[in-house]
C-alpha positions as CSV (number, residue, x, y, z in Angstrom):
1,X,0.0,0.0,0.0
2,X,1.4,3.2,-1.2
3,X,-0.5,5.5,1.5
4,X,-1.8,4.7,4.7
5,X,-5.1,6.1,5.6
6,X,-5.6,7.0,9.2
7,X,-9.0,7.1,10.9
8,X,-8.5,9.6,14.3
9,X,-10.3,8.5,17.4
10,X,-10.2,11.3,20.0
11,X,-10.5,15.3,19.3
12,X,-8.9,16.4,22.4
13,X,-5.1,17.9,22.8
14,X,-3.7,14.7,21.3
15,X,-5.8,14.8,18.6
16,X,-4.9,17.7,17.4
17,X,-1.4,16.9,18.1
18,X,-2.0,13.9,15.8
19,X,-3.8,15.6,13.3
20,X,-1.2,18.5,12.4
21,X,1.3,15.6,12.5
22,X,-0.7,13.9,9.6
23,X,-0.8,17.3,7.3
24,X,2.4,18.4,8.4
25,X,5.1,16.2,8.8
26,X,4.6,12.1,8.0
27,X,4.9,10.7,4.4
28,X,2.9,8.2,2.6
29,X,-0.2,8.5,5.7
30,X,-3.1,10.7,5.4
31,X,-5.5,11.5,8.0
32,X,-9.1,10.7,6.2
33,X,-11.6,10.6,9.0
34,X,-12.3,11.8,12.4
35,X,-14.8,10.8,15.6
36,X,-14.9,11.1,18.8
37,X,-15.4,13.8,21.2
38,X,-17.4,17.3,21.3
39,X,-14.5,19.1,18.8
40,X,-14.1,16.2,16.4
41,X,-16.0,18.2,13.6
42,X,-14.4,21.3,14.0
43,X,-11.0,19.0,14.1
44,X,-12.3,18.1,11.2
45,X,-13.1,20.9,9.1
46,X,-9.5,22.2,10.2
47,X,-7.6,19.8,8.8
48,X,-9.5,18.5,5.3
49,X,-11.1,15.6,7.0
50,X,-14.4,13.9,6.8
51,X,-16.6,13.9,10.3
52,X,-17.7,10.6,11.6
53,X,-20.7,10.2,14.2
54,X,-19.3,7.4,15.5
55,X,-16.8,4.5,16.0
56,X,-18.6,2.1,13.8
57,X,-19.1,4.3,10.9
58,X,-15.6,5.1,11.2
59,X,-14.3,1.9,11.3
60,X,-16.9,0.7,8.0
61,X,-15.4,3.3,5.7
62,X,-13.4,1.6,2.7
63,X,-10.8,5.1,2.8
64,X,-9.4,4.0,6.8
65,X,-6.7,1.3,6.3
66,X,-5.7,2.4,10.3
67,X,-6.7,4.1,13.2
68,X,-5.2,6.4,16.3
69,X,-6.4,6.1,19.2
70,X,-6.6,9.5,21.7
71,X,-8.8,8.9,23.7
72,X,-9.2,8.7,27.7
73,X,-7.3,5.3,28.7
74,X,-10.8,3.9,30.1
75,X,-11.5,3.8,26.2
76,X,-8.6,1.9,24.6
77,X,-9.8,-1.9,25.6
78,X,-13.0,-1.1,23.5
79,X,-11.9,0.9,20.4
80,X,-8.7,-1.1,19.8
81,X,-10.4,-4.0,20.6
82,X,-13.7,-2.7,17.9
83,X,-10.7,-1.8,15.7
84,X,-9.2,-5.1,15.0
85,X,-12.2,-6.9,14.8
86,X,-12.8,-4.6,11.5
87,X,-9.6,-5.4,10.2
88,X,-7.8,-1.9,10.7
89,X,-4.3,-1.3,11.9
90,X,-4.3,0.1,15.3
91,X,-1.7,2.9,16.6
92,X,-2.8,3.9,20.5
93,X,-2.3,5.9,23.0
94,X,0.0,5.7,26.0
95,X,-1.3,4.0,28.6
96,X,-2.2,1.4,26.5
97,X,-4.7,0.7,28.5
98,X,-5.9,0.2,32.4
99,X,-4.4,-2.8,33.6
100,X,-2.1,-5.8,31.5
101,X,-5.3,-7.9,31.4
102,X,-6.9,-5.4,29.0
103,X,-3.4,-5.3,27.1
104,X,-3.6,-8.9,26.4
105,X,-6.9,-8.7,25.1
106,X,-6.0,-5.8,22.9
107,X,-2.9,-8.1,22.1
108,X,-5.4,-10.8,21.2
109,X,-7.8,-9.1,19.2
110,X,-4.8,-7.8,16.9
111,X,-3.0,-11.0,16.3
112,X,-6.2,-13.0,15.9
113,X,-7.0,-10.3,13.5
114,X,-3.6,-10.0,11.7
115,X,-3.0,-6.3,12.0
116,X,-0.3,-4.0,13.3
117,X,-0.9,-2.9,16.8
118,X,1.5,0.2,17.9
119,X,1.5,2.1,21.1
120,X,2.0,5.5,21.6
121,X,6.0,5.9,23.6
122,X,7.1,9.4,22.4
123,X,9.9,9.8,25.5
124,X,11.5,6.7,22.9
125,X,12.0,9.0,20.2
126,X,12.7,12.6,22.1
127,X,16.2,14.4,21.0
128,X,18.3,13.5,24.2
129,X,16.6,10.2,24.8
130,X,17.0,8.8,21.7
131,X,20.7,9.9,20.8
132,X,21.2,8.3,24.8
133,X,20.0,4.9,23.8
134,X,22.4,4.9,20.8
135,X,25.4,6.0,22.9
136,X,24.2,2.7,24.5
137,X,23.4,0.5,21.8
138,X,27.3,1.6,20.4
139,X,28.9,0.9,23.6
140,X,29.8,3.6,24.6
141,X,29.2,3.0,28.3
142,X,29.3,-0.6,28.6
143,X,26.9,-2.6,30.1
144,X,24.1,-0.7,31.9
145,X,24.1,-1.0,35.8
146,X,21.8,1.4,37.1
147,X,19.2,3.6,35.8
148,X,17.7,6.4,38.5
149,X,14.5,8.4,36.8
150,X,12.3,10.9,38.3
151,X,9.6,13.2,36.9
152,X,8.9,16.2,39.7
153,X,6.2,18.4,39.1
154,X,4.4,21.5,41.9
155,X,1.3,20.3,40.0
156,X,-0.2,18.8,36.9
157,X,1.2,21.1,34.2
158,X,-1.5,20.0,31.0
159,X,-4.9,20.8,32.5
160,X,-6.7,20.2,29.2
161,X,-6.6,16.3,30.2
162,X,-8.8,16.9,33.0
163,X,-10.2,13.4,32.7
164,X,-7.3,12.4,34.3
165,X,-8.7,13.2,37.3
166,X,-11.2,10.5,37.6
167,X,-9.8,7.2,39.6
168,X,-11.5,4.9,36.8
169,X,-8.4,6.2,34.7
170,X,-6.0,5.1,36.9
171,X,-4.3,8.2,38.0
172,X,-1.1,9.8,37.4
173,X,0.7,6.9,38.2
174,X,-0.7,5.1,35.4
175,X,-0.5,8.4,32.9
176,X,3.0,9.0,33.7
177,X,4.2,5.4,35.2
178,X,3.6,4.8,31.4
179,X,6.6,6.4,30.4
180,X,8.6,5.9,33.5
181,X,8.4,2.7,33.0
182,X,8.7,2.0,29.2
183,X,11.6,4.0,29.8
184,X,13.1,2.2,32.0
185,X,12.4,-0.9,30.6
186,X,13.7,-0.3,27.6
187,X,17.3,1.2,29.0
188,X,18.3,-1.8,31.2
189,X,17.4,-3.9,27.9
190,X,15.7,-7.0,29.3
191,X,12.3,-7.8,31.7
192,X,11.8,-6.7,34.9
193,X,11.7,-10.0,37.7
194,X,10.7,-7.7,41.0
195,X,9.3,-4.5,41.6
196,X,8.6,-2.6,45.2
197,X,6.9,0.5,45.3
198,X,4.9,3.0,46.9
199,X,1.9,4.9,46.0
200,X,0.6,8.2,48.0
201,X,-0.9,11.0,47.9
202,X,0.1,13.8,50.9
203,X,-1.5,17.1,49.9
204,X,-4.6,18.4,48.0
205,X,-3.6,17.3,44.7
206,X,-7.1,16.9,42.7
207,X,-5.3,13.7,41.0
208,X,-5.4,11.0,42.5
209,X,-2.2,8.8,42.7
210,X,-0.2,11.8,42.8
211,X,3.4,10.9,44.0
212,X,5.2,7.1,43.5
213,X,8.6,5.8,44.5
214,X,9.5,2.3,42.9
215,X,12.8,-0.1,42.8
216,X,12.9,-2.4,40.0
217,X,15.0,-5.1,39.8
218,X,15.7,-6.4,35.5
219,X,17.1,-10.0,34.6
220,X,20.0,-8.7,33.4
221,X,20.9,-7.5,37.3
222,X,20.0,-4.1,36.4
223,X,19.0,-1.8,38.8
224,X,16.4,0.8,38.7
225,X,14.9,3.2,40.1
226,X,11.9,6.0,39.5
227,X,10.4,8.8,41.6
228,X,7.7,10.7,40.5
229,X,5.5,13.7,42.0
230,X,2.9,16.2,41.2
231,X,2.7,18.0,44.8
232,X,6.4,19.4,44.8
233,X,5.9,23.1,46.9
234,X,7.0,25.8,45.4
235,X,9.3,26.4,43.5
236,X,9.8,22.7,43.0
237,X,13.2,21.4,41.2
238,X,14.8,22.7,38.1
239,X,14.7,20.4,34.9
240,X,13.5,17.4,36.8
241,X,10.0,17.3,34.1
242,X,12.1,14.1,32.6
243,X,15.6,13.4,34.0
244,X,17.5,10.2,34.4
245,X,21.1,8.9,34.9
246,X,22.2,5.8,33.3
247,X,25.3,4.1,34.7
248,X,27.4,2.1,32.6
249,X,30.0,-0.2,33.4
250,X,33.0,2.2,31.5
251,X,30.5,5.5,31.4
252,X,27.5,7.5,32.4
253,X,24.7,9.4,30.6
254,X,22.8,12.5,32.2
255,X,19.5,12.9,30.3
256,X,17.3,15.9,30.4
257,X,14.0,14.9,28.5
258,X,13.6,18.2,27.8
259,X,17.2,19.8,28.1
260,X,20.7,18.6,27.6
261,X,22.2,15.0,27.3
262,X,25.5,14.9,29.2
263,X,27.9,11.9,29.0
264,X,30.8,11.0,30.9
265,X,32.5,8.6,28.4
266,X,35.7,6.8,29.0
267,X,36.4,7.8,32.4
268,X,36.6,12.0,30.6
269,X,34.8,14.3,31.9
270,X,31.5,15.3,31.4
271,X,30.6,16.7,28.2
272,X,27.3,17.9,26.3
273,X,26.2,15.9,23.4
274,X,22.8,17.5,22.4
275,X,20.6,20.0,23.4
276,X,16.8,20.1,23.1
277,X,15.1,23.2,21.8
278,X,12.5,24.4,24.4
279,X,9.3,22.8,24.2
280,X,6.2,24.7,25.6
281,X,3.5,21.7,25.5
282,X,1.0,24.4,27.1
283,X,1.6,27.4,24.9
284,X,3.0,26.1,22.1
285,X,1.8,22.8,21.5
286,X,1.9,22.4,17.9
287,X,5.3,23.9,17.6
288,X,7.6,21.8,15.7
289,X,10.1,20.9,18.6
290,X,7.2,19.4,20.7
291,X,5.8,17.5,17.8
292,X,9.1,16.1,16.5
293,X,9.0,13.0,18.5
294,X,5.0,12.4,17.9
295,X,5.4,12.7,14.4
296,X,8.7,10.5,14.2
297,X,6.5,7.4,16.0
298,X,3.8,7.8,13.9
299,X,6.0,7.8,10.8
300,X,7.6,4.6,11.9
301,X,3.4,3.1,12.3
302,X,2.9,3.9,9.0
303,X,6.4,2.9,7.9
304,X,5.8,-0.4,9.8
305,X,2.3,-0.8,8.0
306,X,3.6,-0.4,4.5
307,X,6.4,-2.4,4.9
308,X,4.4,-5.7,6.7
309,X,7.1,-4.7,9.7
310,X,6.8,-4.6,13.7
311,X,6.5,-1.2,14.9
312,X,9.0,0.5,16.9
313,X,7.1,0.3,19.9
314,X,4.8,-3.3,19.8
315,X,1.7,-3.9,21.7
316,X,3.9,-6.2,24.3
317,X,6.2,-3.1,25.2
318,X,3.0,-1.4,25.9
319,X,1.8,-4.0,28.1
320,X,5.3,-4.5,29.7
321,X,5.1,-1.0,30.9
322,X,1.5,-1.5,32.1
323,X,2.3,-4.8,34.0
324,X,4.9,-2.8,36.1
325,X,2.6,-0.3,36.9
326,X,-0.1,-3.1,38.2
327,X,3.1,-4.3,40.1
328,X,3.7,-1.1,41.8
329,X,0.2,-1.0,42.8
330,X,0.5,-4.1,44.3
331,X,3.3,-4.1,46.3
332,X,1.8,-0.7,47.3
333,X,-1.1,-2.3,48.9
334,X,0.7,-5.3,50.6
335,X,3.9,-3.5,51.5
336,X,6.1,-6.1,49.9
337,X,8.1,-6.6,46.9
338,X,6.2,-8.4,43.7
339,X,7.8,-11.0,42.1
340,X,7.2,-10.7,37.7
341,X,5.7,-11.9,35.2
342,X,2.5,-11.4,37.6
């Protein structure tokens, strides 16, 4: 197939996000139809697409070879779920979904189904991120060790996701555990075998599942870590949005999400690699540097649809970072560490 024609589910922030990616910036993709939500036909109408009333009309039209899902997490069992069964490709939104059990069913339904199945994992393909995982994959620290991650916020910075708010979404430790985890996961380079955490919440926060701690322990004997908070007081912590260090066995990486990459390579000094153009994901949210990583993932979906390929991201690296977050919330609960697979 020459082009890949994408059905959006979901009007919201992402949508849009999606949608200018689709006019913008992808090749050989083209965004055809939209549902979903009380701005879908004005989304519409912006961007040269045809209005849908619903799910199933979308997913019965002969122009949508695939669809993206952005819409609340709550959601994504269903639609994926509809999606396959109607034969479309399926690229969705991180979380992919509430808990792992809904994962494998979304896993299911796609294989059964024969289609792609991509989830949404833009931290993968930020600037300092991704050039920090190549460093890696080159050697250029040796064998990872240990990985320490936190995400500290004085309060949820993207109010237009409201919907977060509700506890049937999960809360922010499933919204954000999403990347912490994936991230995680995907540095030490093998599968988690234990996991303790916590889960609180200590002021007023409106979200619930506001602040987490969690150790994780990999196969490989890597060692990780991840703290992450949306009640910081004021004025919280400088350019700790997205900051991890990686420890290598000859080297080290520093890795501001939305800043600089350090690395300390060959027992040198520190030195600066790359640095991330400012991204204003309140202001500015269509601006090129914030949609550089969305519109690189949903290049390599198309990519990965043309060419009969596995995405970048699969359904089972979604699920992987789900399953951690369930573990988290487990050993929360009982106090004690939780063995993996679950």
């Amino acid at each position: 197939m020459d082009t890949v024609r994408i059905g959006l589910v979901g009007s919201g922030y992402m949508g849009r996000s999606y949608a200018e990616c689709l006019k913008r910036y992808t090749t050989h993709g083209s965004l055809t139809a939209v549902t979903g939500g009380t701005r879908a036909p004005q989304l519409a109408a912006d961007y040269g697409a045809a209005f849908v009333e619903s799910l199933d009309a979308l997913l019965a039209r002969e122009d949508v070879d695939a669809v993206l899902v952005a819409t609340p997490h709550s959601a994504h069992l269903s639609q994926v779920t509809a999606a396959a069964q109607a034969g479309k490709h399926v690229l969705v939104e991180k979380p992919m979904a509430l808990n792992a059990a809904e994962c494998d069913a979304m896993i299911a339904a796609c294989r059964n189904a024969g289609v792609t199945l991509s989830v949404i994992q833009t931290v993968r393909f930020r600037g300092t991120v991704a050039r920090a995982k190549r460093l890696i994959q080159e050697g250029r620290i040796g064998a990872v060790r240990m990985i320490e991650l936190r995400t500290l916020f004085e309060w949820v910075p993207l109010t237009s996701k409201n919907w977060t708010q509700e506890a049937t979404e999960g809360g922010l430790i499933l919204d954000q555990g999403a990347h912490n985890f994936d991230f995680l996961r995907w540095f030490a380079g093998d599968e988690a075998t234990r996991v303790f955490g916590r889960v609180k919440q200590f002021g007023e926060c409106a979200w619930p599942s506001p602040t987490a701690m969690a150790q994780v322990e990999f196969r490989n004997g890597v060692l990780a870590n991840t703290w992450m908070s949306f009640e910081f007081p004021k004025p919280g912590v400088a350019n700790s949005a997205f900051r991890a260090l990686v420890v290598g066995a000859t080297g080290m990486l520093d890795i501001d999400g939305y800043g600089k990459l350090h690395a300390a390579l060959d027992g040198k000094d520190w030195e600066l690699i790359w640095q991330q153009p400012a991204i204003d994901y309140v202001n500015k949210p269509l601006a090129l540097e914030r949609l550089e990583a969305f519109y690189t993932q949903v290049q390599d979906f198309i990519d990965s649809v043309r060419e009969r390929r596995p995405p970048a991201v699969t359904g089972e690296d979604g699920r992987a970072a789900v399953e951690l977050i369930d573990a988290v919330r487990l050993s929360s609960a009982t106090g004690r560490a939780v063995d993996l697979p679950l």
